[in-house]
N, C-alpha and C positions, 0 to 999 in steps of 0.2 A: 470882353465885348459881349461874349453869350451873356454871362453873369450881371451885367447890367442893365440887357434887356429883359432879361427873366425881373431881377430887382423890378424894373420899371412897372412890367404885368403884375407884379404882386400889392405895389402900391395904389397901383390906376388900374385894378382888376376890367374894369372900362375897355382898356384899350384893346381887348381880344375879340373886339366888334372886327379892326381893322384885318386882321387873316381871316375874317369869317368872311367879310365883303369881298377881300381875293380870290377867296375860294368859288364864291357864287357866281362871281362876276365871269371869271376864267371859264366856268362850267357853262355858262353861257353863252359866253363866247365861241368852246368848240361845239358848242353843239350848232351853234349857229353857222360853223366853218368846216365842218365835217363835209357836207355835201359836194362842196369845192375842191378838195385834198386829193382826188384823183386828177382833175384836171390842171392844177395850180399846185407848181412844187411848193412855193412860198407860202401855203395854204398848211401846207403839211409841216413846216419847221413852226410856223406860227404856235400851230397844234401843241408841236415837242415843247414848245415855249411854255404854252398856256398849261401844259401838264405837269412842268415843273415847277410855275408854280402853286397849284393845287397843292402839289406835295410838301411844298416851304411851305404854306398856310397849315397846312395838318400836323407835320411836324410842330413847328410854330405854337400852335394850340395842346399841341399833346404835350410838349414840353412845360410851356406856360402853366398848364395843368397840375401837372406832379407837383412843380417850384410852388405851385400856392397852395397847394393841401400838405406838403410836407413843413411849409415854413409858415402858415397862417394858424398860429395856435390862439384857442379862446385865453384869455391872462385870466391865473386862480389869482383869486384874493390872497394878500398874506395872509398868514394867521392873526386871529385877534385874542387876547388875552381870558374874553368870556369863553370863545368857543372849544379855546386852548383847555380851560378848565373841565368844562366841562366833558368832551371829548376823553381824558384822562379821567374821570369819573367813572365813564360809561366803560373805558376800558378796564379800572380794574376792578369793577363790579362784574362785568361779562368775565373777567380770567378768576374771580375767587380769589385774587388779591385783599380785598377790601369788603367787607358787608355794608359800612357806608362808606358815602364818598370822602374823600379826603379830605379835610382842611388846606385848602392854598393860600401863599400869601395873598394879604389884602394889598388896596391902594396904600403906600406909606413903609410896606413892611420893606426892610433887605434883603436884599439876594446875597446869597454867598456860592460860590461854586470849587467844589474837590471833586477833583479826577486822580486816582487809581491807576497807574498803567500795566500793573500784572493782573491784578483784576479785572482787568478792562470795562471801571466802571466811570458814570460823571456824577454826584450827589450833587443835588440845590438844596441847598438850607435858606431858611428865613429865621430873619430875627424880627419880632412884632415890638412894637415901640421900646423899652428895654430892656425886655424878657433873653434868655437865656436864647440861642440858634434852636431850632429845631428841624428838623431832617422832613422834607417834603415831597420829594422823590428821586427815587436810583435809576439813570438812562441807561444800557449798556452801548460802552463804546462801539463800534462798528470796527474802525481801524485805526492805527499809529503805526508809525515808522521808527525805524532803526534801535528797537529795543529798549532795554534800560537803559537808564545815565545821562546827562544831561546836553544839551543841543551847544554846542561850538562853534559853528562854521558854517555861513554861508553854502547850500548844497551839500551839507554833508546826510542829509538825511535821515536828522534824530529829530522827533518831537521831544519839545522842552520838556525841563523839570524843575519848579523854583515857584518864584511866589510873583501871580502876576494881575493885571487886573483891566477890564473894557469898560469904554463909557459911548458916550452915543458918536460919536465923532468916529468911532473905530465899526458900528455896523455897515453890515454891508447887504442891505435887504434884496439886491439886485445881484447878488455874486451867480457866477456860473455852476458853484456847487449847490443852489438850490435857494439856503440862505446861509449868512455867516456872521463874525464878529472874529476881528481881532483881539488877542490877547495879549499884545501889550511885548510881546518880546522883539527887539532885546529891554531887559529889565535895567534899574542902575546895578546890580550885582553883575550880569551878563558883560555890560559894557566897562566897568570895571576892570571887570579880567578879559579884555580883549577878545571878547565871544560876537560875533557876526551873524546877520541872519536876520529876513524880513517875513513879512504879510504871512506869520505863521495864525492860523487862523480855529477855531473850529466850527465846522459846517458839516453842510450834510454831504449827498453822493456816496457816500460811503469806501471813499478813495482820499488817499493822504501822501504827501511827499516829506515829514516835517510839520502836519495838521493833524488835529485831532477830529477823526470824519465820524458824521452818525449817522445812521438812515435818518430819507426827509423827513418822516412819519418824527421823529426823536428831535429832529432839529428845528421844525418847526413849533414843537412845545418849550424848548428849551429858549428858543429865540421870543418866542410870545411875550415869555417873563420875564427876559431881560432888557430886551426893546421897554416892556409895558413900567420895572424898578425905575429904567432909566427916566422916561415922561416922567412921571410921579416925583421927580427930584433928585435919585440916590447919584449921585454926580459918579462914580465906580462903581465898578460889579467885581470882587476881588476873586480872581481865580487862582486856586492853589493846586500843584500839581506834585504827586507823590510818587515814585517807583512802584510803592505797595505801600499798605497799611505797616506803619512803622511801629510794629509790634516787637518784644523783645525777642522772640522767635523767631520773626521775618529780619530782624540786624545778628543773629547769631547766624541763618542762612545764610547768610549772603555777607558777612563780617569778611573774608576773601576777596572780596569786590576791590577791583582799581577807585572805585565809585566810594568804598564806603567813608572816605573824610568828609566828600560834602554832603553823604546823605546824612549824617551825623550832624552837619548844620540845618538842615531842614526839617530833623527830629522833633527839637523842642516845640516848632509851632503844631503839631501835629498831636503832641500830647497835649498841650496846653489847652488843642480845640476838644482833644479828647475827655479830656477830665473837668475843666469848664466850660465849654461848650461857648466860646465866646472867641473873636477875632484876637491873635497875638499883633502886638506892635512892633510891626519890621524893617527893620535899616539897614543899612550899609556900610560899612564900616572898615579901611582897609583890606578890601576886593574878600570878604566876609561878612554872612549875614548876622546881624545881632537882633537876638528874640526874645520879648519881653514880655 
């Protein structure tokens, strides 16, 4: 009941005319009835009346008040893809990253996105009409859940690992984590092997249950570009996801691993982008991936 009149003030900010005229009115009134309250008992509970409600109009008001300064936010603009750019200009010029600004994709280029999870990092690469991928910039992830290895089950608490990919139909420019975009899990590999598991996403907030989170600041760049590939045409935005850089070093570390048969299927795309720097062609094959 409260919560619908508060709602209503916030909508019809207008209507806190109405406890302000109760208020004047009532005060008017005892003051008008005060003289009589010695001689006239009913004069006197009138009073008690007229004071209470003073006090429901003030309340009333003060309450109304809070409800529309805590919940009447001015709306930011999304990120737009100029601002996006340049913005990351100014910053890695001000950090001594960069003496000039970077090259960003243009209108027309691909997005391709690799994420890291012991690094905890996300790389965007572009590919420019059919030139080889080139590396554009490194976000650092903020959070992921339930360590290495790859996501199985509905609440179990693992962000994925495997080969996945968002297109416009999967952003979510209005999500409560700031801004987001699904990635597409469960994959046909996942579903395959009877793996479960929805709206695994990555956005910002930098909170994850089974998501991959970034600060807004990270995910509004990140969203800029892929929001802006997808306008532009690129019908996917293939997101790849890796335990670690699948170095010969990083699979003799971890060669012990329950994990390590299907990072060994996730390897070849990994070198393939490594030493040509170009997208592998990925299937499915008998609840295995095959990579070409």
């Amino acid at each position: 009941m409260t919560e619908a009149i508060m709602s209503t003030l916030l909508n019809k900010p207008q209507l806190m005319i109405i406890p302000i005229i109760l208020i004047v009115t009532s005060i008017y009134l005892i003051v008008s009835t005060l003289p009589h309250t010695n001689k006239d008992p009913k004069s006197a509970v009138f009073v008690k009346i007229l004071t209470i409600c003073i006090i429901a109009g003030l309340v009333t008001i003060t309450a109304g008040s809070v409800f529309f300064f805590q919940n009447h936010h001015v709306a930011k603009p999304k990120p737009t893809l100029n601002s996006t750019i340049l913005a990351t200009n100014e910053h890695n010029n001000a950090s001594g990253q960069s003496s000039t600004p970077i090259k960003p994709p243009v209108r027309g280029d691909k997005i391709y996105l690799r994420l890291f999870k012991q690094e905890g990092i996300l790389e965007m690469w572009y590919q420019h009409k059919n030139q080889r991928y080139q590396l554009y910039k490194i976000w650092k992830i903020c959070t992921y859940s339930g360590g290495l290895g790859p996501k199985k089950a509905e609440g179990d608490g693992k962000s994925p690992e495997g080969f996945y990919a968002t297109e416009k139909n999967l952003l979510k420019p209005n999500s409560n984590y700031h801004l987001a975009f699904n990635i597409g899990y469960p994959n046909a590999y996942d579903r395959a092997n009877g793996y479960t598991g929805s709206y695994i996403m990555i956005h910002g907030k930098c909170v994850s249950i089974g998501c991959y989170a970034m600060n807004d600041k990270n995910i509004e760049q990140i969203y800029a570009f892929v929001s802006g590939a997808l306008d532009n045409g690129q019908k996917q935005i293939p997101i790849h996801i890796f335990p670690f850089k699948m170095t010969q070093a990083n699979m003799k570390k971890y060669q012990h691993s329950t994990y390590l048969p299907f990072w060994q299927e996730l390897k070849p795309a990994y070198d393939i982008f490594q030493s040509q720097k170009r997208l592998p062609s990925i299937t499915v094959n008998n609840q295995h991936y095959v990579i070409k």
